[in-house]
C-alpha positions as CSV (number, residue, x, y, z in Angstrom):
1,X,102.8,95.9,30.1
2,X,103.6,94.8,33.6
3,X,102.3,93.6,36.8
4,X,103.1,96.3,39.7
5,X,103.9,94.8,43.1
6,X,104.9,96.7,46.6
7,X,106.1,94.7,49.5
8,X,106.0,96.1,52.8
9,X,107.1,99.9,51.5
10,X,107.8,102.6,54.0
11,X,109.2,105.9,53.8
12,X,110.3,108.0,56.9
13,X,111.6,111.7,57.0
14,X,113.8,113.3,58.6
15,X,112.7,113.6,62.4
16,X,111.1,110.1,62.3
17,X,108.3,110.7,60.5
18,X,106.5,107.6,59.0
19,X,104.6,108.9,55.7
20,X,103.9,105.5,54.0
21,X,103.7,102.2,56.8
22,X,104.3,99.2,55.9
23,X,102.4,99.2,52.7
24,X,101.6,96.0,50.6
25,X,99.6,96.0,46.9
26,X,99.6,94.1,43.9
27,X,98.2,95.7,40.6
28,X,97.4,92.7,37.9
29,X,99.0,93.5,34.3
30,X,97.2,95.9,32.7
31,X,94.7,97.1,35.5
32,X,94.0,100.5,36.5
33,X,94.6,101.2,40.0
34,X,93.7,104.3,41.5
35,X,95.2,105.0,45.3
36,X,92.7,107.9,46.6
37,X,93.1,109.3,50.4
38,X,92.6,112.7,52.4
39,X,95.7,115.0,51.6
40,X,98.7,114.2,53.9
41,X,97.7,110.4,53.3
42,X,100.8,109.6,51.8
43,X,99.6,108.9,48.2
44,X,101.8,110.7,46.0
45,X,104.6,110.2,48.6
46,X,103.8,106.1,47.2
47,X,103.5,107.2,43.9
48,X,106.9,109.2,43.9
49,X,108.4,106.3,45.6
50,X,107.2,103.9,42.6
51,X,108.7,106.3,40.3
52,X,111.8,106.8,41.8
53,X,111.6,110.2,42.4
54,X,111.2,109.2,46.2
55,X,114.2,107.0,47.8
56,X,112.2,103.4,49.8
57,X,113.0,103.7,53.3
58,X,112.2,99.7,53.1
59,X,110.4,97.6,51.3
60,X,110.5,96.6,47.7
61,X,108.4,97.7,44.6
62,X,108.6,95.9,41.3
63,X,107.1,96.3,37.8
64,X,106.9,93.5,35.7
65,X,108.7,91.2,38.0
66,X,111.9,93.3,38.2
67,X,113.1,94.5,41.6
68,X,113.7,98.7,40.8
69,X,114.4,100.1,44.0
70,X,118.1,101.1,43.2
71,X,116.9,101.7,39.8
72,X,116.7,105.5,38.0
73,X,113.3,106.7,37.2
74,X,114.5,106.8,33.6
75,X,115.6,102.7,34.0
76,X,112.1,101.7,35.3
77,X,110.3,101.7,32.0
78,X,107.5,104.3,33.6
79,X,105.8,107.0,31.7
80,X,104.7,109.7,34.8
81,X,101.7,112.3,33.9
82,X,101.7,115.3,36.4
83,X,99.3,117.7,37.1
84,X,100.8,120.3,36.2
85,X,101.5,119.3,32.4
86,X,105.5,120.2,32.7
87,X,105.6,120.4,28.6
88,X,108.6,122.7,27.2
89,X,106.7,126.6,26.6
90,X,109.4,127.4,24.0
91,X,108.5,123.7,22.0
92,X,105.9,122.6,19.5
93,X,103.5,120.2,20.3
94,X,105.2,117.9,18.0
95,X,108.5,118.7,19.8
96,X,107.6,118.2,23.3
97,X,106.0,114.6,22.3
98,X,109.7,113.6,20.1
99,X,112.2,115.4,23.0
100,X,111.9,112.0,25.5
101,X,112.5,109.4,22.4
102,X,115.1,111.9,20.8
103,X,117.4,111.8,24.6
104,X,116.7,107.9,23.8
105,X,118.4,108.3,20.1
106,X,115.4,106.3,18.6
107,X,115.3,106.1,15.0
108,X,113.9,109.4,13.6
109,X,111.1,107.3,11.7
110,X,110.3,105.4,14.7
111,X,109.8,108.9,16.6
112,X,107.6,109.9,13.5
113,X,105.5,106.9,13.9
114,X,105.3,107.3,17.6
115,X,104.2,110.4,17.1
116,X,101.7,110.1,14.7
117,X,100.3,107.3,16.4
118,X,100.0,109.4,19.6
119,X,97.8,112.7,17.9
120,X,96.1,110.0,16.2
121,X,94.7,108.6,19.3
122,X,94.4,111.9,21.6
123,X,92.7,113.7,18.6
124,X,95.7,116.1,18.8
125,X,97.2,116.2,15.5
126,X,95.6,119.5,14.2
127,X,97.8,120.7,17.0
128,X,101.4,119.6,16.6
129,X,102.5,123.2,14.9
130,X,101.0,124.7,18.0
131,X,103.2,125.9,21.6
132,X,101.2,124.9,24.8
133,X,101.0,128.9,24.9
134,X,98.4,128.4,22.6
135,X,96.5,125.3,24.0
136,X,93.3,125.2,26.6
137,X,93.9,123.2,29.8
138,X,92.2,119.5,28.2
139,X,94.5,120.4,25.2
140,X,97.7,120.9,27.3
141,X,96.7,117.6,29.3
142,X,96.3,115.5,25.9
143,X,99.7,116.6,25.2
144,X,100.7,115.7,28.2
145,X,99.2,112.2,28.3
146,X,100.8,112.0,24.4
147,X,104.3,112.4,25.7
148,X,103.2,109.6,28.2
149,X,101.8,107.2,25.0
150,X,104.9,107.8,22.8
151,X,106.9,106.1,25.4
152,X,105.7,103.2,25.1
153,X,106.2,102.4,29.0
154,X,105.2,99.0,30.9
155,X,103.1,101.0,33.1
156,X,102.0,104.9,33.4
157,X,101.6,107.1,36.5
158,X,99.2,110.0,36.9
159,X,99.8,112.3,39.8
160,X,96.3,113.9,40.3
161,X,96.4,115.1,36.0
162,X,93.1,116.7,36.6
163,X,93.2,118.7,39.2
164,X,93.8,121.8,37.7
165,X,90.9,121.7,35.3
166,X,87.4,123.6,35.8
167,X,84.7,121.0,36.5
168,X,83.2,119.8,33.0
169,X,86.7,119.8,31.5
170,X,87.4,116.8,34.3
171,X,84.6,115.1,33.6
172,X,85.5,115.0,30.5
173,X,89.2,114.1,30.2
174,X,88.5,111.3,33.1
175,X,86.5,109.7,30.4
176,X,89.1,109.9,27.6
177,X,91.7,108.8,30.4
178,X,89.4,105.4,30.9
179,X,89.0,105.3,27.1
180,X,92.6,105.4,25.9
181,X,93.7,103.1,29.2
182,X,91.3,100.8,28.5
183,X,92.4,100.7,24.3
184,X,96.1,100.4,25.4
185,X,95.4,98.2,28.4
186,X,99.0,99.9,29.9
187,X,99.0,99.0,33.4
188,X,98.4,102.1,35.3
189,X,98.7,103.8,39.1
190,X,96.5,107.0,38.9
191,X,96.6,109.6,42.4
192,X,93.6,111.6,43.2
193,X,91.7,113.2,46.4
194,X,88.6,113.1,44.2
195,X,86.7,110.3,45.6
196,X,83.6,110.1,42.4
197,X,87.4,110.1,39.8
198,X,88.5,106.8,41.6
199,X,85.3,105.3,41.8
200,X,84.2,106.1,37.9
201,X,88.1,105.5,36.7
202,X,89.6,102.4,38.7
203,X,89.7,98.7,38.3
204,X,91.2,98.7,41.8
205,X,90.6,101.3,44.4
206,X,92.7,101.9,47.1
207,X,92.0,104.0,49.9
208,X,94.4,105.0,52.0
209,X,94.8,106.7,55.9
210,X,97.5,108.2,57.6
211,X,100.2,106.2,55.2
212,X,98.1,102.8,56.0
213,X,95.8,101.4,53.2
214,X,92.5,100.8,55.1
215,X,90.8,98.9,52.3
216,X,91.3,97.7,48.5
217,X,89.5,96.0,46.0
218,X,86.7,96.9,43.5
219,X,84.8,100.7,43.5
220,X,81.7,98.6,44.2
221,X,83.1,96.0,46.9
222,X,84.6,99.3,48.9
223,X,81.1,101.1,48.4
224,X,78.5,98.4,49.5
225,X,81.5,96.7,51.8
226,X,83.6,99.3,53.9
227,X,85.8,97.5,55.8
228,X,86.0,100.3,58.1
229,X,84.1,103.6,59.0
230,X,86.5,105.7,57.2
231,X,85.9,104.2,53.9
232,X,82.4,103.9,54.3
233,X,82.5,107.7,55.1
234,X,85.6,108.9,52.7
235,X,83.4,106.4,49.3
236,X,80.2,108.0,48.5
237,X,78.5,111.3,48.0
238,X,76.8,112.6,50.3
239,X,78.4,110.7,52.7
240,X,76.9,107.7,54.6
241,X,75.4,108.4,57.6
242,X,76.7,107.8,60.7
243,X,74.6,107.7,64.0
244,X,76.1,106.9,67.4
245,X,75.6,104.1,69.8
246,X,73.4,106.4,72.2
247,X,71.7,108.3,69.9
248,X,70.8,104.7,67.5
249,X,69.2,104.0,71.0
250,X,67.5,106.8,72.0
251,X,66.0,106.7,68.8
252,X,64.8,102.7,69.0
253,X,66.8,101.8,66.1
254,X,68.7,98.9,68.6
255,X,67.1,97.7,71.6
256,X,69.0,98.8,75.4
257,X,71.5,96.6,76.4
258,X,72.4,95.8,72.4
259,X,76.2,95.5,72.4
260,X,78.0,99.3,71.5
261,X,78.2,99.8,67.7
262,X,78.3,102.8,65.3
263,X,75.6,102.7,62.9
264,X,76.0,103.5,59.3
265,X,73.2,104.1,56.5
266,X,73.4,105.5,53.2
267,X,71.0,108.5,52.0
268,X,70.0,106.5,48.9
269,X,68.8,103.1,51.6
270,X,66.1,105.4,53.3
271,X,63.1,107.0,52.1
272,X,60.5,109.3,53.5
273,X,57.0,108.0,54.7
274,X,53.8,109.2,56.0
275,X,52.4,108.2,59.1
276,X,53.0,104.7,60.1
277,X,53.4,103.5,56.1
278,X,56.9,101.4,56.8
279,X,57.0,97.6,56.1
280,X,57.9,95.5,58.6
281,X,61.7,95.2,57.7
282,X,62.3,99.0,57.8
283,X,63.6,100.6,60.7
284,X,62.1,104.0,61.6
285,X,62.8,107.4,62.4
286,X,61.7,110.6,63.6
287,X,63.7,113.7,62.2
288,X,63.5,117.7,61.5
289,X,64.2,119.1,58.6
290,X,67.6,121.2,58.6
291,X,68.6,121.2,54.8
292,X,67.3,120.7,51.6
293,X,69.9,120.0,48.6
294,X,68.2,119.7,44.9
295,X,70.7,118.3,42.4
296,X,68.2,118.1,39.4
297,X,66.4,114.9,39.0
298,X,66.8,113.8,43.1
299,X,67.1,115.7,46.1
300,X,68.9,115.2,49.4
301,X,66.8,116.3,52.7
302,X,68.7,116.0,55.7
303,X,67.3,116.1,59.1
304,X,68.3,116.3,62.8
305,X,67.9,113.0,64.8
306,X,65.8,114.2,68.5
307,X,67.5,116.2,70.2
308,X,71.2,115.0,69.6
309,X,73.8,116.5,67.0
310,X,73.4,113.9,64.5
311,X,71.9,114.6,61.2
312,X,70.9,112.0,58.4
313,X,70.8,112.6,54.8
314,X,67.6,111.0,53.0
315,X,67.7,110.7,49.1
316,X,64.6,111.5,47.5
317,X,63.1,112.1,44.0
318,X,62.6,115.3,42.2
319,X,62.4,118.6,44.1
320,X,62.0,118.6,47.6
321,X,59.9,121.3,48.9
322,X,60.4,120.3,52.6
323,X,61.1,123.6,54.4
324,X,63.8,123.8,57.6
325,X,61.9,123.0,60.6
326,X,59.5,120.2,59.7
327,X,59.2,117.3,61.0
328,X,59.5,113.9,59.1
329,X,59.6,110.3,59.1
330,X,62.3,108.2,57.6
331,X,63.1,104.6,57.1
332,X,65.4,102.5,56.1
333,X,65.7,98.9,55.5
334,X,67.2,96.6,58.5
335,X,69.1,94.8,56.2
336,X,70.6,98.3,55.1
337,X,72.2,99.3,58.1
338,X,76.0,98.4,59.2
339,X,77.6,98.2,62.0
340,X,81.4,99.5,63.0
341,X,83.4,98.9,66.1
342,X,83.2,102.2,68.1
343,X,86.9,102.4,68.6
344,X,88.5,100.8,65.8
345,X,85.9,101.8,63.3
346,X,86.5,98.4,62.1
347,X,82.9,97.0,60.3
348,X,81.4,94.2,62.6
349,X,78.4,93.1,60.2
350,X,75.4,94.4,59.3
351,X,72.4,95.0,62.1
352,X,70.5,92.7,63.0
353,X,67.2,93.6,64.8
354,X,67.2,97.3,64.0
């Protein structure tokens, strides 16, 4: 196990474009970091670059204290899971796990107990006779992960490994990732677009922007702390909501004259009411109905604010039978609502007097 550390990496093209800026993170030994970003965020160019598959423009990363920029992917002591499985078609299970240590020349009964060790753990060993011909997706990505576990590695890299699996399969195998990680405690740099896999997998999430990280730290700090409007908006699902300086006043939710701020509310912070039946410390609003989404035990009801564009999400229990076009009260708790800078997006705090 190793710590992984990046100092000021960069990586320009060709033509002077800057995918990665300037980027800075330290991932404690043994932790599971997950680096999560729209596409064309430059999260598996960062990735690449920690695997050496990606020359550093400058900067320096290091695993486990060691400095392995000019260092071969094979001479970084990395075990690297891709999406798309890349196991041998013409290989046994059992094969494809051994080829790695055999280039190595281990012993051939330390490759056995490797081995076995491996199926063990994935629950794989009723397939070792078997080609990945013959294997379902979860079972090709086990294998996968096994060829990863045999290494031995000081840390492992997963470049978005579920993306080509149907729904429940992810579910699924992003539990059994988080299982095994946490039983080997391998220090670990895990890609994905898929906002809910970071937030249910990492230790540390990082969210990345336009080759910047815009926020790291723990699922939860990034979730009830954005430091900016694009993590606040990018973490969660549904989305927070996001009203506008003029249409927060037009609605009374800050006085005129209040200094210019984007507010932001989640769906799950406000609840319908009836009438006037809002406490004091609740901020009020009058909406219309535009869209009604049941997910089973809750539903989301969104609704237009007045007359403007904006729309806010409301989470409420069981099976909403509100139809588009009715009108309806929501509120949300002052305390609730945050507050980002209107050009930087930067957070300023949260309201106060809403």
């Amino acid at each position: 196990m190793a710590a992984i550390e990046l100092q000021d990496v960069r990586k320009v093209y060709a033509g002077n474009v800057e995918a990665v800026k300037g980027v800075s993170l330290s991932i404690p030994d043994g932790a599971f970091a997950v680096l999560v970003g729209p596409s064309g965020c430059g999260k598996s160019t960062l990735l690449r670059m920690v695997a050496g598959l990606e020359a550093i423009t400058s900067g320096t990363v290091s695993i486990g204290g060691r400095v392995v920029n000019d260092l071969e992917p094979a001479e970084r002591d990395i075990a690297m899971v891709f999406q798309n499985y890349a196991l041998y078609p013409h290989m046994t299970v059992r094969r494809n796990l051994e080829y790695g240590l055999r280039n190595r020349r281990t012993p051939a009964e330390e490759i056995a107990r490797r081995v076995d060790e491996a199926a063990r753990i994935l629950d794989i060993a009723g397939l070792l006779d078997r080609r990945p011909g013959q294997l379902s997706g979860g079972q090709r990505q086990r294998v996968a992960m096994g060829r990863a576990i045999v290494r031995e590695p000081a840390a492992f890299l997963f470049d978005e490994p579920l993306s080509n699996l149907d729904a429940k399969l992810r579910v699924a195998m992003r539990a059994e990732i988080r299982r095994l990680q946490r039983r080997l405690r391998t220090t670990s740099l895990y890609v994905t677009h898929d906002q809910l896999e970071a937030m249910t997998l990492a230790d540390v999430l990082v969210v990345l922007n336009a080759g910047r990280i815009e926020q790291s730290g723990t699922p939860m700090e990034l979730y009830e702390r954005p430091a900016s409007l694009f993590v606040a908006t990018f973490i969660g699902s549904p989305a927070m909501n996001v009203i506008p300086h003029g249409a927060a006043v037009a609605a009374g939710l800050v006085p005129q004259g209040a200094p210019e701020a984007t507010l932001g509310i989640r769906p799950e912070h406000m609840r319908l009411v009836e009438g006037l039946a809002a406490s004091g410390d609740e901020a009020v609003v009058d909406l219309e109905v535009s869209g009604v989404e049941v997910v089973g035990a809750e539903s989301y009801v969104t609704g237009r604010l007045g007359s403007s564009a904006v729309e806010i999400s409301v989470r409420v229990p069981g099976h909403s039978r509100l139809e588009p076009g009715t009108p309806m009260r929501a509120a949300g708790g002052r305390a609730a609502f945050l507050r980002f800078d209107p050009q930087s997006g930067a957070r300023i705090s949260a309201v106060s007097g809403a």
